[in-house]
C-alpha positions, -999 to 999 in steps of 0.1 A, spaced: 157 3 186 157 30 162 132 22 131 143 55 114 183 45 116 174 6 105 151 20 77 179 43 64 206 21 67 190 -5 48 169 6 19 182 30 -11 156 61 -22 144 45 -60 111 46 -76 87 28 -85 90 19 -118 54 21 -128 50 53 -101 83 73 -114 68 105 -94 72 91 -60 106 87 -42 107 55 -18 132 43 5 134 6 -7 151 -28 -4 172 -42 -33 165 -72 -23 137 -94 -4 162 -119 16 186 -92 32 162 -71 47 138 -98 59 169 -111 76 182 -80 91 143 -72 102 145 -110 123 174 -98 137 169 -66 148 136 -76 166 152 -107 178 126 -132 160 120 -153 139 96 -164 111 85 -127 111 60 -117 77 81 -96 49 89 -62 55 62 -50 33 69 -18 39 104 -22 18 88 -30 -15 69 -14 -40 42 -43 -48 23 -44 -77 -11 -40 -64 3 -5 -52 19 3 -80 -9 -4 -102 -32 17 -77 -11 48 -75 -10 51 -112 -47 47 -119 -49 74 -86 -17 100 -102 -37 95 -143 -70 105 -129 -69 127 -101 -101 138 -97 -110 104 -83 -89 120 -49 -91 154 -55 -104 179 -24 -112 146 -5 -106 127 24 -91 94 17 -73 62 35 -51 45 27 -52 11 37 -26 -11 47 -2 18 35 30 -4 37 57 23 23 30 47 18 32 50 -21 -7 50 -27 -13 79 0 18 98 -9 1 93 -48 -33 104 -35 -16 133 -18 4 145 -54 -31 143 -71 -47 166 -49 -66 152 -16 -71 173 8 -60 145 34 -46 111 34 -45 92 69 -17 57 61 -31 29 84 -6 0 85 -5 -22 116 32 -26 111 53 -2 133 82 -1 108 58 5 80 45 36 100 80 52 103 85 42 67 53 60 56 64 88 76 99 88 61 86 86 25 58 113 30 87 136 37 111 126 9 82 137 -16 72 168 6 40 160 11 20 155 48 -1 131 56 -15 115 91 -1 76 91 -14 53 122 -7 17 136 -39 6 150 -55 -20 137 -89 -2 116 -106 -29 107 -119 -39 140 -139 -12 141 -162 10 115 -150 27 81 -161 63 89 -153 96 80 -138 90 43 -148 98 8 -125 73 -8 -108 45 6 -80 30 -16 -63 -7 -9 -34 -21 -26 -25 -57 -25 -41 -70 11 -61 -101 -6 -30 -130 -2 -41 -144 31 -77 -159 37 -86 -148 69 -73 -112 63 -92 -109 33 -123 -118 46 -115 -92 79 -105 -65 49 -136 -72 27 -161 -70 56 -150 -38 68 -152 -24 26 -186 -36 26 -196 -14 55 -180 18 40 -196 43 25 -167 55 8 -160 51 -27 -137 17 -25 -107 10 -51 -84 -21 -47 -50 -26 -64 -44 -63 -67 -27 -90 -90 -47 -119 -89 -38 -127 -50 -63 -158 -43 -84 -143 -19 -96 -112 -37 -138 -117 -43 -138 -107 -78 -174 -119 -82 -180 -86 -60 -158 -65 -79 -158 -43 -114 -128 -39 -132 -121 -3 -138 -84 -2 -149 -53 -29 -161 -16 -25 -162 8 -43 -165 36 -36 -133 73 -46 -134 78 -59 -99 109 -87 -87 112 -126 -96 124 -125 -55 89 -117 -43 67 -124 -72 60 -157 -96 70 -135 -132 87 -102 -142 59 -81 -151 24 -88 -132 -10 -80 -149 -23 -61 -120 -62 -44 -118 -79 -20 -103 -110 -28 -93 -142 -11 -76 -168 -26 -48 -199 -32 -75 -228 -9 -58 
């Protein structure tokens, strides 16, 4: 199966309309793809092709990242979760000397890849699951919308906590995000699709691990 050729056939480039600086290859609609994904992989009940949306969490995340760049800029960052790579492709336009995209999804890794040249810049994107082991090596590690499943949020959280990193996390009031360990630092308010979300426009913060 060729990821690239699925990718391409299926997704238009469009931005995102809170990020109108990056260029993504994305899905119209939610149903389609998902379908198509089954298909091609020959199963079913598969998780969304996260990697063909623009969520809000990520949206919201490379805005606050493109508006204040020196929160990237010169330093080494991941991206976590990267999906379609908007955040790291953000971090990259705002100046980071580095960006490594770590989504356990193989589609979303040739997405990432895809996207990172469509907006010329480079990054390093890998598959391997990073949270079983430590958080080493970065200045900043940014997160956007992983809190909507319980056991993966507590598997993400525990391996913020043990970062050193600077930690900032996109999200729009998924059910699993531990606020009560969180600051605020940043609101918006993120147009997003009725298909994959529960309104039109999602209040969505960004939010830092409290010291």
């Amino acid at each position: 199966m060729n990821r690239e050729a699925f990718i391409r056939q299926h997704t238009e480039v469009l931005v995102p309309p809170l990020v109108p600086e990056v260029k993504l290859h994305l899905a119209h609609e939610a149903v389609p793809i998902w379908q198509k994904t089954e298909e091609e992989l020959g199963e079913m009940g598969l998780p969304p092709p996260f990697w063909a949306f623009a969520w809000a969490g990520g949206q919201a995340l490379a805005r606050h990242v493109l508006d204040n760049p020196g929160l990237v800029r010169g330093k080494v960052i991941l991206d976590l979760a990267s999906g379609s790579g908007l955040v790291g492709i953000a971090a990259m336009k705002a100046g980071a000397a580095s960006v490594l995209a770590a989504d356990i999804d193989e589609f979303s890794g040739t997405a990432i890849a895809i996207n990172a040249a469509l907006n010329d810049v480079n990054l390093s994107v890998t598959t391997a699951d990073l949270l079983q082991g430590a958080p080493q090596g970065f200045d900043v590690i940014l997160v956007g919308d992983l809190f909507y499943e319980k056991a993966l949020a507590a598997r993400c959280f525990d391996f913020l906590s043990r970062a050193k990193a600077m930690v900032l996390i996109g999200d729009p009031g998924r059910s699993y995000l531990p606020k009560d360990r969180l600051e605020e630092v940043a609101s918006y308010s993120v147009p997003v699709s009725r298909e994959l979300e529960d309104s039109e426009i999602k209040r969505t913060a960004v939010w830092r691990i409290r010291p």
